[in-house]
Structures are given as structure tokens and as C-alpha cells.
C-alpha positions in Angstrom: 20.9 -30.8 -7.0 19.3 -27.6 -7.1 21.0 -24.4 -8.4 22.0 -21.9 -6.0 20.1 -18.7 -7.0 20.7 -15.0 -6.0 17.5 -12.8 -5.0 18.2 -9.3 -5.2 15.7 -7.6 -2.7 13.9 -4.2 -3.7 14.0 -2.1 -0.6 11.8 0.4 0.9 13.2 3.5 0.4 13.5 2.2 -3.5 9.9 4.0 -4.3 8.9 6.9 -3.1 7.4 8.0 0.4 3.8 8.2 0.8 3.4 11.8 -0.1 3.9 11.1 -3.3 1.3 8.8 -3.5 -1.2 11.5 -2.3 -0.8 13.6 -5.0 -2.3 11.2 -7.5 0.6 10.0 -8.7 1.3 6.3 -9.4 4.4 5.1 -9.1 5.7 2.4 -11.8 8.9 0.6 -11.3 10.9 -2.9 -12.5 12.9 -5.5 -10.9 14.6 -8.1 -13.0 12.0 -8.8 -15.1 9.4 -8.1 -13.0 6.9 -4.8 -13.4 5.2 -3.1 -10.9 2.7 -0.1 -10.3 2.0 1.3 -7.1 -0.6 3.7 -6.4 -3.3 4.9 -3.6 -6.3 3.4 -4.0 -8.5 5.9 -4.3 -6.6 7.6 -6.5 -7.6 11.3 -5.9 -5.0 13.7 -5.3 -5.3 14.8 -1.3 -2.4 16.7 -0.9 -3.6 19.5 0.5 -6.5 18.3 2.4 -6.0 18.0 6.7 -5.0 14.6 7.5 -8.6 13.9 9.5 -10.5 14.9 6.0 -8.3 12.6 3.8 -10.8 9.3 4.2 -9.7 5.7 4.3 -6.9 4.5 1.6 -4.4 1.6 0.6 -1.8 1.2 -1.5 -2.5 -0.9 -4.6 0.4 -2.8 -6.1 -0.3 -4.8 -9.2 3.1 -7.1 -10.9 3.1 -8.6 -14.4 6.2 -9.6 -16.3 8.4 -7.7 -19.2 8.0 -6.4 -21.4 5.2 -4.4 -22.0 3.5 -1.4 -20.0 0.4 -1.3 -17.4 -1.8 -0.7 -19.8 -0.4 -3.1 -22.5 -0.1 -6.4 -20.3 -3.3 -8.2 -20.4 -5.0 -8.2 -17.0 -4.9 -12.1 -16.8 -1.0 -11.5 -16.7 -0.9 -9.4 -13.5 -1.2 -10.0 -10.0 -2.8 -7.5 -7.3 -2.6 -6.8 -3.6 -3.9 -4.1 -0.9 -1.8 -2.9 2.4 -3.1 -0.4 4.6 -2.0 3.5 3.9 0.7 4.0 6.2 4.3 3.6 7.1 4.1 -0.1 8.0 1.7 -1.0 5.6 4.3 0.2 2.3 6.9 -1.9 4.6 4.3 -5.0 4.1 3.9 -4.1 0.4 7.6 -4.0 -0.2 8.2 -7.3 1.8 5.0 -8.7 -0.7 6.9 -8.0 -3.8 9.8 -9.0 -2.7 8.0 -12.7 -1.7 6.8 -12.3 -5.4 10.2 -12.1 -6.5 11.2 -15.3 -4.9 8.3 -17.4 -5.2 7.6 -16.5 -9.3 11.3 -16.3 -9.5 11.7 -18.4 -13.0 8.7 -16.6 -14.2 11.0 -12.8 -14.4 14.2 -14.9 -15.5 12.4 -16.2 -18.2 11.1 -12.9 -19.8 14.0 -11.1 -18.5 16.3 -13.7 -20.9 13.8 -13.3 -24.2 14.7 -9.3 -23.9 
């Protein structure tokens, strides 16, 4: 008999709103074992430039397990996806991790229990 397991979902409003995003800024966050940087792809700080001048964009999550940093996990140890710019596109990204979550599950509950 399987075990009965308890997701615990990240929700939207749990990273910032997309104007953050437009200054540049990459957001890094974790979830039970689970890493995660979020970020516009390009990365070019557009803040203050009219909406119709800003160009095309996504937002470009990468995961990897605990313990170590973005830039200290091997890039054969993390995972990356693209969602359009927008409001319903950071909905899709958060319903992606969150998928992640679930489906690499005994991946993040294994590193989470070494640390």
C-alpha cells in the first residue's frame, strides 16, 4: 500500500509581482527541498521604459535540489522552463513548479532529510 503523502502547494502571490521582475531582479526562492530562480528572460532592467518599447520577454524558472546555490549546483542538476511575460503566464509558471513538486517529490524529501 502506498503512503499517503502531503504536497504543500507554493502559491502565486508567494514571489513577487512582475514588476519586480522588470527591474532586473531575479527572484530565488525554496520549497521543501526544492530551489528555484525566477527571472525575465532578457534580463535587462525595463522599468522605466513605455510598455509598447519593452520588447518580447518570459519568465525563466530553473529548480535543482538543496543544498547549494544557483551558481553552485551543477547545471546537469537543474531543470528549466519558459511562460510567457504576463499575468497568466507567472500563474502557469507557478502551477509548473508546483507539478515539479509532486512529480520529483522523493527527489526534495531526500535532500531535504540529509540537511
Amino acid at each position: 500500500m502506498e503512503e499517503e503523502r502531503t504536497y504543500v502547494e507554493i502559491e502565486n502571490k508567494d514571489s513577487y509581482g512582475i514588476t519586480w521582475y522588470e527591474h532586473a531582479q531575479a527572484y530565488y526562492g525554496s520549497h521543501r527541498g526544492m530551489r528555484f530562480r525566477i527571472a525575465r528572460e532578457p534580463m535587462e532592467d525595463v522599468s522605466l521604459t513605455p510598455a509598447d518599447k519593452k520588447g518580447e520577454a518570459t519568465f525563466k524558472i530553473t529548480i535543482w535540489p538543496e543544498p547549494f546555490s544557483f551558481d553552485n549546483t551543477p547545471d546537469e542538476e537543474k531543470e528549466t522552463a519558459e511562460f510567457p511575460f504576463d499575468d497568466e503566464g507567472k500563474k502557469t509558471m507557478i502551477a509548473w513548479l508546483n507539478e515539479q513538486y509532486r512529480k520529483q517529490f522523493d527527489r526534495w524529501e531526500a535532500v531535504r532529510a540529509k540537511h
